[in-house]
DOKE-840587 format. One record per residue (C-alpha): residue in three letters; x, y, z. Coordinates in pm, whole numbers, padded with zeros to 5 digits, always signed. Example, Ala and Ser with C-alpha at 12.3 -4.5 7.8 and 13.67 -1.06 7.14 Angstrom:
<sites>
Ala+01230-00450+00780/Ser+01367-00106+00714/
</sites>
This chain:
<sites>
Unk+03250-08555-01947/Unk+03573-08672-02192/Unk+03701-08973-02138/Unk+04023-08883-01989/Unk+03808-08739-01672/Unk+03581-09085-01684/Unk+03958-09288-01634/Unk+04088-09011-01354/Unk+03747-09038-01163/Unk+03771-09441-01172/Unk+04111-09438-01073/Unk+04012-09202-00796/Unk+03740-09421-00695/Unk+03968-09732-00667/Unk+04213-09577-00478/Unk+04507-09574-00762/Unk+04541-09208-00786/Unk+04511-08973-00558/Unk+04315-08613-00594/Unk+04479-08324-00639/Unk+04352-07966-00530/Unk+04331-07842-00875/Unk+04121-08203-01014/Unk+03842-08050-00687/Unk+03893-07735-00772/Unk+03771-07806-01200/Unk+03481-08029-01016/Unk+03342-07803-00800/Unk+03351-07514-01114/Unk+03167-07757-01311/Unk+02893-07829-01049/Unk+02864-07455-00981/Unk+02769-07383-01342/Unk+02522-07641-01312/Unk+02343-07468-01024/Unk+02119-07228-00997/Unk+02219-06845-01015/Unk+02253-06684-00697/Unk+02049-06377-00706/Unk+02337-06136-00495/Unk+02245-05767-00618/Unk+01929-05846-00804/Unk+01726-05811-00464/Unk+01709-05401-00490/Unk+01630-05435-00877/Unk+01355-05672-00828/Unk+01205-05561-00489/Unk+00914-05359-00626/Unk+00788-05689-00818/Unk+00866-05891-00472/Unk+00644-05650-00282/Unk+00377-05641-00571/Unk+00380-06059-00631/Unk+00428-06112-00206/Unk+00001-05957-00154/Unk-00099-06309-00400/Unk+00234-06528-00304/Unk+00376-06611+00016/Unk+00766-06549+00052/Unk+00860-06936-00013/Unk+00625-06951-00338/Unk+00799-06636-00465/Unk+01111-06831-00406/Unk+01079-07122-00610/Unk+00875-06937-00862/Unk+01242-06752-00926/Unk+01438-07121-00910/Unk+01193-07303-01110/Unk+01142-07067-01349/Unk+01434-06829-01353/Unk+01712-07057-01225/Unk+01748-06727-00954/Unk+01835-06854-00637/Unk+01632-06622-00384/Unk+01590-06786-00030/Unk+01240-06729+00110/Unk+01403-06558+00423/Unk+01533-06319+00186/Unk+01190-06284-00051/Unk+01053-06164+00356/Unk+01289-05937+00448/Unk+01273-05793+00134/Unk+00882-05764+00191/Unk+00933-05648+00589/Unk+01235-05388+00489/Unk+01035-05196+00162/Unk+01035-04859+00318/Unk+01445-04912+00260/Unk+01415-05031-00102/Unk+01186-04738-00136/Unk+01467-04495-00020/Unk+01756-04686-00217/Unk+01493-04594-00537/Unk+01431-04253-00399/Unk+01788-04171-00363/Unk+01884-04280-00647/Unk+01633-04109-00858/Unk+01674-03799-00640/Unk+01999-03747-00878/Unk+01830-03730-01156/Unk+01573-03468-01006/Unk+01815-03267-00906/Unk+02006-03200-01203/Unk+01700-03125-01361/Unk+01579-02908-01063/Unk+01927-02708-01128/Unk+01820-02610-01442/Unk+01462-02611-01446/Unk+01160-02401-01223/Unk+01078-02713-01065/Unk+01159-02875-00722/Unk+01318-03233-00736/Unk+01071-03369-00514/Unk+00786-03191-00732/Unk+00978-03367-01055/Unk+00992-03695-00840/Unk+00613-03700-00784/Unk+00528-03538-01093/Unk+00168-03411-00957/Unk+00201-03139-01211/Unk+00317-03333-01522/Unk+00636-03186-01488/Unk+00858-03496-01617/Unk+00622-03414-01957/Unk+00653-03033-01886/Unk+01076-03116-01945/Unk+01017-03323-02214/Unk+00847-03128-02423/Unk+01075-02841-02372/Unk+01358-03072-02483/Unk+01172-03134-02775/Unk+01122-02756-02811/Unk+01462-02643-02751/Unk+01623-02863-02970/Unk+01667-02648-03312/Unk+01723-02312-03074/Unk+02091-02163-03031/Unk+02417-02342-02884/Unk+02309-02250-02545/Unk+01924-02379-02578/Unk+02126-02699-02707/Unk+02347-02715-02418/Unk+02018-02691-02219/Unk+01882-02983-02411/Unk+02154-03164-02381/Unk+02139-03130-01963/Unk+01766-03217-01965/Unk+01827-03519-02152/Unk+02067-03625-01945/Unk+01831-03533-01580/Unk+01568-03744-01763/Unk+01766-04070-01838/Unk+01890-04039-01541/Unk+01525-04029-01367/Unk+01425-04342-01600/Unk+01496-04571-01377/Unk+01217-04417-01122/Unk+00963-04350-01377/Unk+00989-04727-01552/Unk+00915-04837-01170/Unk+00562-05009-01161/Unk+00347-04722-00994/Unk+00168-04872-00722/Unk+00547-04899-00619/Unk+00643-04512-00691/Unk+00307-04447-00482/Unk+00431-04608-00209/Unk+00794-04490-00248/Unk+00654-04108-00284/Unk+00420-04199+00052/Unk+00705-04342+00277/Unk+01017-04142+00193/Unk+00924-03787+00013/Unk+00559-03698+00154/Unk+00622-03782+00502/Unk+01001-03693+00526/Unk+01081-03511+00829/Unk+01054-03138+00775/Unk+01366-02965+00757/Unk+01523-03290+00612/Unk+01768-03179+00331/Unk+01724-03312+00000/Unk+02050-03529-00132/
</sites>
């Protein structure tokens, strides 16, 4: 802290000045950044790791595991509804990697949900004939170039750890009501 803010927080302190909205405003900025993060929005990114560290931790050590050692701000109430609500978090995954499956469904043999679970090796299958495709004609290209894009977009699903994929693929594409329509 400069000395001008030492003098201003004396002053205030004695009673010779008195503070303004804006000298509360700059204090409570500056204890924010001191604080730990809040962890808004990071709950759906890191939910498969919650559910994974929550069968050795209870909620409340998960908690300050992510303040002590993360400066993350994750209330234990939250680290247990995270943990109760999983099926969700599985569908928010599911749905999002569903995109990704699809585009690659549109211009492959394969069903999204067969891509999602990849029984078949059919994430590899689509690799390799990206791979394959690549020095063919201006349409093999442009067929390439859509593949690419279905896999990046299905990334994020297949970087998930896969005890949580298993339990995604259990809960919200194996035991989807039939006649359910895919996204």
């Amino acid at each position: 802290m400069d000395e001008g803010r030492m003098f201003k927080k004396v002053a205030l302190a004695s009673g010779m000045l008195q503070e303004t909205v804006q000298d509360m405003g700059a204090e409570l900025v500056e204890h924010a950044q001191q604080e730990a993060v809040p962890a808004r929005g990071k709950l759906e990114e890191l939910f498969p790791y919650i559910v994974i560290a929550s069968k050795h931790m209870s909620a409340r050590a998960i908690s300050r595991w992510f303040e002590d050692k993360k400066n993350l701000k994750i209330s234990a109430a939250s680290v247990a509804k995270v943990i109760r609500e999983k099926e969700g978090y599985c569908q928010k995954a599911v749905d999002r990697a569903r995109i990704g499956a699809n585009r690659l469904a549109e211009i492959s043999e394969f069903e999204s949900d067969a891509i999602l679970t990849n029984e078949n090796g059919e994430k590899e299958t689509l690799s390799q004939e990206y791979a394959e495709i690549l020095n063919g004609t201006d349409e093999q290209r442009a067929r390439a170039h859509d593949l690419i894009i279905g896999l990046k977009m299905l990334n994020e699903w297949t970087i998930l750890p896969e005890e949580i994929r298993s339990l995604c693929i259990e809960k919200c594409i194996k035991n989807k009501p039939k006649g359910e329509d895919e996204q």
